[in-house]
C-alpha positions in Angstrom: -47.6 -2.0 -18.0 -45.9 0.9 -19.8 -47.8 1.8 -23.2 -45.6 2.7 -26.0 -44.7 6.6 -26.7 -44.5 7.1 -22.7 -40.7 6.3 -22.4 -39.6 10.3 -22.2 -42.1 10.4 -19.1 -40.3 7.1 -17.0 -37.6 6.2 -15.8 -36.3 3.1 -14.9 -34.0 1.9 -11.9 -32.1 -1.8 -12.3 -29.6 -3.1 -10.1 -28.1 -6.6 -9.8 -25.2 -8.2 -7.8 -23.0 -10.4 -9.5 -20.7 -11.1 -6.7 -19.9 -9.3 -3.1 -17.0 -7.9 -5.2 -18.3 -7.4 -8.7 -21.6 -5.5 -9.9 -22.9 -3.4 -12.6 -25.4 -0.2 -11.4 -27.6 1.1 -14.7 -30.0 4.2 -14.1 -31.0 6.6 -16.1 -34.5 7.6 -18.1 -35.9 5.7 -20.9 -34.3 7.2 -24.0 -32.0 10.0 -22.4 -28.9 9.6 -20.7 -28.0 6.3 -19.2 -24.9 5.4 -17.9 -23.1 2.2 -16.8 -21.2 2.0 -13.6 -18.9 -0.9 -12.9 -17.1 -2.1 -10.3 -14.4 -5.0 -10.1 -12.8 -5.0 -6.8 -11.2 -1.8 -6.0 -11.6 -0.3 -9.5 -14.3 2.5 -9.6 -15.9 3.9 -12.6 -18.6 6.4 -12.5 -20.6 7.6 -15.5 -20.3 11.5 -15.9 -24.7 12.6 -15.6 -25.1 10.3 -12.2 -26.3 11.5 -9.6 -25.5 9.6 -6.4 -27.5 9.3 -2.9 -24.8 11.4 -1.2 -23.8 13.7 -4.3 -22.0 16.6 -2.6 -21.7 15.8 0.6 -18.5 15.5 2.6 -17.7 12.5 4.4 -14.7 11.3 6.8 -14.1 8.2 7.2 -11.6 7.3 10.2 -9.7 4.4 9.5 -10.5 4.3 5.8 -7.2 2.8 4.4 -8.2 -1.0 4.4 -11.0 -3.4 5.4 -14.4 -1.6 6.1 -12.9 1.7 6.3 -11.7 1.0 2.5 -14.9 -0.7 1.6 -17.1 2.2 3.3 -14.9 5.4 1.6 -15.1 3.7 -2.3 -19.2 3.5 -1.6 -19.6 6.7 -0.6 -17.4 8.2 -3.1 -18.9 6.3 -5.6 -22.1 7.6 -4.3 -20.9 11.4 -4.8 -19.9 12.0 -1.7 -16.4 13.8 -1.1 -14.4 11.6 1.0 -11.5 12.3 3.5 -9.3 9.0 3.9 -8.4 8.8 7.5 -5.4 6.7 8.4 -3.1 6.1 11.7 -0.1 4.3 9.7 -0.9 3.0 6.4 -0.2 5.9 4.0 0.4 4.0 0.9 -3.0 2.4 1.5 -4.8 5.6 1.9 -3.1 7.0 -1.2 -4.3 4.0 -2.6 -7.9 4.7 -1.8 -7.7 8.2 -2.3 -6.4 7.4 -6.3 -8.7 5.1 -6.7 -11.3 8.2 -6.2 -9.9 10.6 -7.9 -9.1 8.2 -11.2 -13.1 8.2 -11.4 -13.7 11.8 -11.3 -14.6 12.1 -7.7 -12.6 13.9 -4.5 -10.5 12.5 -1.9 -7.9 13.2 0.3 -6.0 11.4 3.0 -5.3 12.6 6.8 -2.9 11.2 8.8 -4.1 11.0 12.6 -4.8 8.8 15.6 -8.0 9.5 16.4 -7.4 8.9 19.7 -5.5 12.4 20.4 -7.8 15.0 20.1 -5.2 17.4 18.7 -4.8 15.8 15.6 -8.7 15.0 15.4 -9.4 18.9 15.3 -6.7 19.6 12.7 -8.5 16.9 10.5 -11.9 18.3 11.1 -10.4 21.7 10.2 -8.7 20.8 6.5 -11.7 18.8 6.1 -14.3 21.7 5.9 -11.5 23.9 4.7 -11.1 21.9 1.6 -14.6 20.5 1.3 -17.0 23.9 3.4 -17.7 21.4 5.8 -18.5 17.9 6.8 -21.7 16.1 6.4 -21.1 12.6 7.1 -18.9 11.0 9.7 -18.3 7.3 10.2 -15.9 6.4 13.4 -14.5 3.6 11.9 -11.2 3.3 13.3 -10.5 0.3 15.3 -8.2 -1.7 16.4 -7.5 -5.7 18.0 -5.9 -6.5 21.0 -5.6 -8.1 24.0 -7.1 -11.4 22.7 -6.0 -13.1 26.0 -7.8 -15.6 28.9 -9.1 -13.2 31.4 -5.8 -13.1 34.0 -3.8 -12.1 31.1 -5.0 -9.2 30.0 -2.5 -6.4 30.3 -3.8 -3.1 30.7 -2.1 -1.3 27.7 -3.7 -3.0 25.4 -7.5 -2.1 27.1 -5.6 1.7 27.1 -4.9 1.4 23.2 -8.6 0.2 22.4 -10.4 2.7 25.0 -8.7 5.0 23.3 -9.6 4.3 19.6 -12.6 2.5 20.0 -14.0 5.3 22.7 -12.0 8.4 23.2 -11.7 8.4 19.3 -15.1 8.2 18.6 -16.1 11.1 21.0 -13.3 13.1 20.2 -14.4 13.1 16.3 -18.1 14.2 17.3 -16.9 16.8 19.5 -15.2 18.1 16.5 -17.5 17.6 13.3 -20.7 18.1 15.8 -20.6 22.3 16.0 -20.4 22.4 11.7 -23.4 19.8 11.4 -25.7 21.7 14.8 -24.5 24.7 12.8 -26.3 23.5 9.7 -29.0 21.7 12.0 -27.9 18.4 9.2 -25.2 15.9 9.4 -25.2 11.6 10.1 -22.8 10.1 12.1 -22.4 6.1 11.9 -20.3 4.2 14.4 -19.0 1.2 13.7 -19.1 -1.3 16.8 -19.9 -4.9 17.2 -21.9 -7.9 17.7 -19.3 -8.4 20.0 -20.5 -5.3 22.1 -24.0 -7.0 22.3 -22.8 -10.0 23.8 -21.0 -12.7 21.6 -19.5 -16.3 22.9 -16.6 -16.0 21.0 -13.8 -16.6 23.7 -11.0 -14.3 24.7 -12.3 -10.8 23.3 -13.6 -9.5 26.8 -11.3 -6.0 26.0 -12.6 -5.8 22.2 -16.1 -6.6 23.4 -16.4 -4.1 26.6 -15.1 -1.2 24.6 -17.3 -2.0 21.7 -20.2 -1.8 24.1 -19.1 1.2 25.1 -19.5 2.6 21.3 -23.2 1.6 21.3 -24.3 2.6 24.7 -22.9 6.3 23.1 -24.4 5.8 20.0 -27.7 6.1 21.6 -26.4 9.2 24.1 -24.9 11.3 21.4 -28.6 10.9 18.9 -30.3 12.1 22.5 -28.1 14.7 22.9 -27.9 16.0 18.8 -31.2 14.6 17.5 -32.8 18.6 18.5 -30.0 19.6 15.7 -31.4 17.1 13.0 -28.0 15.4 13.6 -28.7 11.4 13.1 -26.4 9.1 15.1 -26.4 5.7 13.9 -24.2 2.3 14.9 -23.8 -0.3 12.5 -22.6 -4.0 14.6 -20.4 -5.8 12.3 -20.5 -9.7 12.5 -16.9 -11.5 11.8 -16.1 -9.8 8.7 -13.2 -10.9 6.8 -10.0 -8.1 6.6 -6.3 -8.1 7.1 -7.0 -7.1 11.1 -9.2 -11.0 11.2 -6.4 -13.0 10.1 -3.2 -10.9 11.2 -1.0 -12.6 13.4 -2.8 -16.4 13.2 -1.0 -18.9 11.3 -3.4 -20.3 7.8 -4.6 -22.9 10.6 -6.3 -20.5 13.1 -7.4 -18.8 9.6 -9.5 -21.4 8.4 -10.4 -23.2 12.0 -12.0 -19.5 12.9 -13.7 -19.3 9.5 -15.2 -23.0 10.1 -16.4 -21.4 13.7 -17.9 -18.7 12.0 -19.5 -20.6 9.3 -21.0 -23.3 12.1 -22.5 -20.1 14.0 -23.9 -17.8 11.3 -27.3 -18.5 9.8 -26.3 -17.7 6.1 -23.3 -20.1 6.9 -20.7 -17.5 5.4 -18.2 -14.9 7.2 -18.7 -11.2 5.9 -17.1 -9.3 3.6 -16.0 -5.3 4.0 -18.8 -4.3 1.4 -21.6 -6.1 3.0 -21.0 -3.4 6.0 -20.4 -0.2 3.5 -23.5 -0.7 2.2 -25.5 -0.4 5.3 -23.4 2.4 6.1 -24.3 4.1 3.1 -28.1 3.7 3.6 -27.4 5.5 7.7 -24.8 8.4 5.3 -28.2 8.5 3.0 -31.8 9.8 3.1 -32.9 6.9 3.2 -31.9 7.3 6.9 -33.8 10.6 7.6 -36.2 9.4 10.1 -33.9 6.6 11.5 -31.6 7.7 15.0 -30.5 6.0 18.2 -30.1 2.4 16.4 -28.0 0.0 16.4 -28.2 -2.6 13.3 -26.6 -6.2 13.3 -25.0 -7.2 10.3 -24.3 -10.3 11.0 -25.1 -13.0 8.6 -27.1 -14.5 11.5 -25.2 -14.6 14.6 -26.4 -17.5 17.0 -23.3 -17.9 19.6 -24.8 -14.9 22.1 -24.0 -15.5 25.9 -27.4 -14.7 27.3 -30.7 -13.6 25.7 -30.7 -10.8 28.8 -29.8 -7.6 28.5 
């Protein structure tokens, strides 16, 4: 129990959640400087003394306009992190994110490029450490639904499209942010896959699932391969969160006889939302994650529809 006149000596820590969407963040020593930091939906403050668990350090995030991308690039910002807004097509969303940033005092920019062509990968890499002396942090992100057809009617340009986001994409960022971070002998890389690349029931996502898989099974190649550079490789596996990509294209119907699915098959009987994943992503960005590589985490809720229990 803390005796009175010791307050200049401790400092206290106190979180809370008020809703997935909603919470207030107080830190700061007894008697000093505290600050309040409050976020309601996309709105970001930041108090001007904080120190965040990635203060500093440059992030990309591909894929960053909406969803988790969105999610992910707010809580790393928010974190001090300097964050470069990745986007294929949605400018005005980036720019969204990327005010949303800057309005709070912190640094942001958006990139347009389809991670899939390597080209425009290595020119995003480039104004990244050009504007920001390097990166630090890269979460592959960038993903994309198709091909949600019975097995004899899949149509190989939409396996093409998702090979090359889902794979190509994520290799092709490595192979660019990987000599600056082996360079410093630092850096974390978190990929985002799937439950669905360890093997969910959910019918009529064989192309998502295969390529997903794919992003794990490299996951664990690419920490072999950079772990001797200090480089941590990470994969957070996503459960059915909900986004715009969930529920585009299916009529309010589907909507809500998918959600009822997802509800009947996830222990915490709830979908997910974009911020339950950016906050695991931010403990892989942080050093918190120091001693953790090679790993793939489910956040799930609870998954229980899994096709086998083999590997």
């Amino acid at each position: 129990m803390m005796k009175r006149g010791t307050e200049n000596r401790s400092h206290y820590r106190i979180s809370f959640w008020l809703t997935y969407n909603s919470f207030f963040h107080i830190i700061g020593p007894f008697k000093s400087e505290c600050f309040l930091f409050f976020v309601t939906g996309d709105k970001l403050m930041v108090g001007k003394n904080r120190v965040g668990r990635i203060e500093g350090l440059s992030a990309i995030v591909t894929g960053g306009s909406r969803g988790i991308g969105r999610a992910t690039a707010l809580a790393l910002a928010r974190e001090g992190g300097k964050v470069v807004v990745n986007y294929r097509e949605q400018a005005k969303d980036a720019e969204e994110v990327v005010s949303i940033i800057e309005k709070a005092g912190g640094e942001a920019f958006p990139f347009q490029a389809d991670v899939g062509m390597r080209g425009a990968v290595n020119e995003m890499v480039a104004e990244t450490v050009k504007r920001f002396g390097g990166v630090d942090i890269l979460v592959n992100n960038a993903g994309i639904g198709k091909g949600g057809r019975p097995l004899l009617e899949l149509k190989e340009e939409d396996f093409d499209a998702m090979v090359d986001t889902h794979v190509k994409g994520t290799l092709f960022c490595v192979q660019a942010v990987a000599p600056h971070m082996m360079k410093k002998r630092n850096g974390k890389i978190v990929n985002i896959s799937s439950v669905a690349g360890i093997g969910t029931a959910l019918a009529q996502t064989t192309l998502y699932a295969v390529t997903k898989g794919a992003m794990i099974t490299l996951t664990k190649r690419l920490a072999l391969e950079l772990g001797p550079y200090d480089i941590k490789v990470n994969s957070v596996a996503p459960g059915h969160i909900l986004t715009d990509m969930t529920i585009m294209g299916r009529s309010s119907a589907e909507v809500k006889e998918r959600s009822r699915y997802f509800e009947e098959h996830t222990m915490l009987r709830r979908e997910g939302v974009p911020e339950d994943i950016a906050r695991v992503v931010l403990f892989f960005a942080s050093d918190d994650a120091n001693f953790v590589t090679g790993q793939v985490l489910s956040v799930d809720g609870g998954r229980t529809d899994f096709l086998s229990h083999s590997l």
